[in-house]
PAPA-803961 format. One record per residue (C-alpha): x, y, z; residue number from 0. Coordinates in nm, 2 decimals, always signed. Layout:
! residues N
u, v, w, pos
X, Y, Z, NUM
...
END
This chain:
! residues 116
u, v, w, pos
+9.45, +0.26, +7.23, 0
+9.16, +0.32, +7.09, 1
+8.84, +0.16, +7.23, 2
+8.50, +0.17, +7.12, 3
+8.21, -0.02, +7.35, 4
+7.82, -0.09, +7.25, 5
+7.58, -0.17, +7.47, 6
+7.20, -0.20, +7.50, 7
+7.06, -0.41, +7.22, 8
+6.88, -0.72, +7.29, 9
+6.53, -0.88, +7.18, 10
+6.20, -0.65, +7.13, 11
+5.86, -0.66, +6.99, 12
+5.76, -0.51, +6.63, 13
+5.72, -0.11, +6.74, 14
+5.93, -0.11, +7.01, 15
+6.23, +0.08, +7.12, 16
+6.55, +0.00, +7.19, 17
+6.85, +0.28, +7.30, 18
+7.22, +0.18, +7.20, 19
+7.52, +0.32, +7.41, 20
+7.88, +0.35, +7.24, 21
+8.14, +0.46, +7.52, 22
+8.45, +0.54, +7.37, 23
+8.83, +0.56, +7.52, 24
+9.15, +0.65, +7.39, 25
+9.12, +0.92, +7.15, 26
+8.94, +1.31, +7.19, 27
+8.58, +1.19, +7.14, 28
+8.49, +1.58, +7.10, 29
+8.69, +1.61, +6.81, 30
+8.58, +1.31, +6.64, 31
+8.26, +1.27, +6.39, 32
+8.08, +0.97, +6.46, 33
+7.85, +0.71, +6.26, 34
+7.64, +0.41, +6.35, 35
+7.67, +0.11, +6.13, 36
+7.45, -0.24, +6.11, 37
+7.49, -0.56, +5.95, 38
+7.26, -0.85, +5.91, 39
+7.35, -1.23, +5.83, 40
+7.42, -1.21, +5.51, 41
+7.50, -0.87, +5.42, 42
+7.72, -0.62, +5.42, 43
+7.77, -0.38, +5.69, 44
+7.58, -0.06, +5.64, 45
+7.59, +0.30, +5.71, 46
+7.26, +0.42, +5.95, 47
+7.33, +0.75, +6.08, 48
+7.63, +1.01, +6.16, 49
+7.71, +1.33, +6.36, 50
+7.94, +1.54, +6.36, 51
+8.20, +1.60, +6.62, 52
+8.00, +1.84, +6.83, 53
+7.63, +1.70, +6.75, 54
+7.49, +2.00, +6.55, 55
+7.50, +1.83, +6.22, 56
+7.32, +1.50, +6.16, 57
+7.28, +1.24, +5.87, 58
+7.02, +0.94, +5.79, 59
+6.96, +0.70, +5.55, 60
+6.64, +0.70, +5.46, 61
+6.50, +0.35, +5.60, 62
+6.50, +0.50, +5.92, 63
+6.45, +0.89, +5.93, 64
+6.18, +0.98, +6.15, 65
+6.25, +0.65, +6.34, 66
+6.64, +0.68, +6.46, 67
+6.79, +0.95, +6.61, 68
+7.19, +0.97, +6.65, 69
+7.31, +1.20, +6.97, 70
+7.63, +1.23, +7.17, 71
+7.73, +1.33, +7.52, 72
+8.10, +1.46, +7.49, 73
+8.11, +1.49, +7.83, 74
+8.06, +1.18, +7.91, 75
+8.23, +1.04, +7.58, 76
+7.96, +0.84, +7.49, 77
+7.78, +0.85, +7.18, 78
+7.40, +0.73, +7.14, 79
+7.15, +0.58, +6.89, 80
+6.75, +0.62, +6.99, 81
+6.54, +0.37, +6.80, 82
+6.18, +0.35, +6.79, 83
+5.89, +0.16, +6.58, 84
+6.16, -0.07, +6.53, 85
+6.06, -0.31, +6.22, 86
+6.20, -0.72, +6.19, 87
+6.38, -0.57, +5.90, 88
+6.58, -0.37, +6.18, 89
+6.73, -0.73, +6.31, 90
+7.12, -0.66, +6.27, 91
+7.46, -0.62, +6.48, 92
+7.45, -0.25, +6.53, 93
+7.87, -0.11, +6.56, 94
+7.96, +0.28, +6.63, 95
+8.23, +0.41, +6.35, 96
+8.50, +0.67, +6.39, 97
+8.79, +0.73, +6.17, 98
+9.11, +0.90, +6.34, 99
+9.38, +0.98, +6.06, 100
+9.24, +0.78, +5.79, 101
+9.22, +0.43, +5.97, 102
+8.81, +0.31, +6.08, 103
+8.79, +0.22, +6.45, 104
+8.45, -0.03, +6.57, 105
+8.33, -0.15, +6.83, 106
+8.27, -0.50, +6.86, 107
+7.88, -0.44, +6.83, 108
+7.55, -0.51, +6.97, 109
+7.25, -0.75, +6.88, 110
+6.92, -0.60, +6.80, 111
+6.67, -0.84, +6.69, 112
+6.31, -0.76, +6.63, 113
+6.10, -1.02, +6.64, 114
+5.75, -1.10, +6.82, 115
END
């Protein structure tokens, strides 16, 4: 069964950092590309940043290159999203993404909120 667990958000101050934690179970994490995803009330869930399955190839949207960066411990099956000079505009339920054999796997997501 396929399990995908975030951790690590919570409240912070304009220009802080936050670090999100996806451990993941039931499938070859090492074999998998991953992608973080956020949505905030009111609209739709949206793609942040991806890697590929052994972390040498990564992807941004452009609201937050040079603030995000997307890594991934295989060892430890646990893939990680390092945000700093976070904005309010940041405020959103941040879910890690995988897709094994077609069908999209999430987490059940983590609160960031920025706000001061």
């Amino acid at each position: 069964q396929v399990q995908a667990v975030e951790s690590g958000g919570g409240l912070v101050q304009p220009g802080g950092s936050l670090r999100l934690s996806c451990a993941v179970s039931g499938f070859t994490f090492s074999n998998a590309a991953m992608g973080w995803y956020r949505q905030a009330p009111g609209k739709e869930r949206e793609l942040v940043a991806r890697i590929s399955s052994g972390g040498g190839v990564t992807n941004y949207v452009d609201f937050v290159k040079g603030r995000f960066t997307i890594s991934r411990d295989n060892a430890k099956n646990t893939l990680y999203l390092q945000m700093n000079s976070l904005k309010p505009e940041d405020t959103a339920v941040y879910y890690c993404n995988t897709y094994i054999s077609k069908s999209a796997y999430w987490g059940q997501g983590t609160q960031v909120t920025v706000s001061s």
